[in-house]
PAMAR-646249 format. One line per 5 residues: their letters; for each residue x, y, z of C-alpha. Coordinates in steps of 0.001 Angstrom, whole numbers, plus 524288, in hexadecimal, padded with zeros to 5 digits. Layout:
a> X:Y:Z ~ ...
This chain:
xxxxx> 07F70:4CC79:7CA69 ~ 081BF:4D965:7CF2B ~ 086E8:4E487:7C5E6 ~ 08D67:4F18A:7CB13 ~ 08C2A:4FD8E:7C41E
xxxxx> 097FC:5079A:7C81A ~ 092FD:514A3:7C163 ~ 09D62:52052:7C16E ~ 0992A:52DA2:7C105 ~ 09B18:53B40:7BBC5
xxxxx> 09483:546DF:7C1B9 ~ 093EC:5528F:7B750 ~ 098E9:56091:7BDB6 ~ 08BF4:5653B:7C5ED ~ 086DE:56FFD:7CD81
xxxxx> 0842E:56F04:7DAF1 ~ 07732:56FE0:7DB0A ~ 07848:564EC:7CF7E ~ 07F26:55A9C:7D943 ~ 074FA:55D18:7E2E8
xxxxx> 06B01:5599B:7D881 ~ 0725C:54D96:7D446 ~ 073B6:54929:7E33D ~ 0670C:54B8E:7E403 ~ 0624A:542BF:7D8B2
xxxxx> 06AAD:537A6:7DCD5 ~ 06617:537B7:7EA69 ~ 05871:53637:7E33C ~ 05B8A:52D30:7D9C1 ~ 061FC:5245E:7E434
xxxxx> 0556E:522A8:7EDB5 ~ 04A2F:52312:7E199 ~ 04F02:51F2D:7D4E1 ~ 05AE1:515AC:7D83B ~ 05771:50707:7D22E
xxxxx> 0540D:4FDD1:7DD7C ~ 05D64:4F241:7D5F6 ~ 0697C:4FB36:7D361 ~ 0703A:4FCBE:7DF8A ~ 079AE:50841:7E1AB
xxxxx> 085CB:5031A:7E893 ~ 08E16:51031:7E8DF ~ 08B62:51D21:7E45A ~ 09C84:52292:7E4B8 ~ 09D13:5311D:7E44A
xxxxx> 0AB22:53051:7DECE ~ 0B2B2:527DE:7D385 ~ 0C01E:52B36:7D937 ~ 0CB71:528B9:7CD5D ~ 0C0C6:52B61:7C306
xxxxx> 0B95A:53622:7BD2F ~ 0ABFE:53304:7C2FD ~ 0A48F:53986:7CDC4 ~ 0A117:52B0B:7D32D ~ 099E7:52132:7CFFF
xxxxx> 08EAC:5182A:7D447 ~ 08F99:507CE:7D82A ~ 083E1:501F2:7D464 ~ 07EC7:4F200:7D352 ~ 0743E:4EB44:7CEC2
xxxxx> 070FD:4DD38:7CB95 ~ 06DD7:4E1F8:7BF30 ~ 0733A:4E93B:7B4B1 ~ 066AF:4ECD2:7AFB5 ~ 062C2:4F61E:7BB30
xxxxx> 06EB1:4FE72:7B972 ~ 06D94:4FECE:7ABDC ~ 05E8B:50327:7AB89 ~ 06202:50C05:7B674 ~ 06D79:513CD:7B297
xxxxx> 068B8:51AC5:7A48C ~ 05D00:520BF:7AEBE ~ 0655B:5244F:7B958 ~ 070CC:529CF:7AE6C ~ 06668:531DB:7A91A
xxxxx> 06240:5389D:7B51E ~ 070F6:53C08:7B9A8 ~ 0753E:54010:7AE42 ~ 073FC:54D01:7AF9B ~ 07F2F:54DEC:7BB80
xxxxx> 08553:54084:7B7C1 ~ 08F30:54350:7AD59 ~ 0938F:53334:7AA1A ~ 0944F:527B6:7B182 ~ 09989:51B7E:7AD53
xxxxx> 0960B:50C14:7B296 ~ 09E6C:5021F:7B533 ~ 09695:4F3C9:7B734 ~ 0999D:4E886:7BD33 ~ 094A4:4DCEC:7C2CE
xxxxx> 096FA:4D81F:7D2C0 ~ 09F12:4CE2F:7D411 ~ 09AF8:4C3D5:7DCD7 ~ 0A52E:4C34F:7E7FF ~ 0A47E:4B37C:7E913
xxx> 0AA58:4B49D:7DB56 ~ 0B6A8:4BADE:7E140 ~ 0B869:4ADFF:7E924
């Protein structure tokens, strides 16, 4: 089974030199600390119709990776992330639509 993880975002007010740095560390964290089994779909810069910044698409086969992962990754955004909230899911199969 596959599970989706759609995470919305909220950016706290920053500086510009604060954005840069945030860029920065998620250009980083994408190509060294991103888990091998957790595979990021989307990354949506906008959450039009909501009040989120955007929000991330992520899968995994399972719901153990995301669940280990997030509390580390949480903690080291925290300081320009201001809440996010996850919606999960599992894929459906698309024989089962037949």
């Amino acid at each position: 089974m596959t599970y989706a993880f759609v995470v919305f975002y909220k950016f706290r007010q920053m500086t510009t030199e604060e954005s840069d740095r945030a860029r920065a560390f998620w250009k980083q964290f994408l190509d060294e600390g991103w888990p091998e089994e957790l595979h990021l779909i989307g990354d949506y810069r906008h959450a039009w119709g909501t009040e989120w910044n955007g929000f991330l698409l992520l899968e995994a086969e399972e719901p153990a990776v995301f669940f280990e992962f997030w509390p580390l990754f949480r903690d080291r955004t925290r300081w320009y992330v201001e809440n996010t909230r996850t919606v999960i899911g599992l894929k459906r199969d698309p024989s089962a639509w037949m």
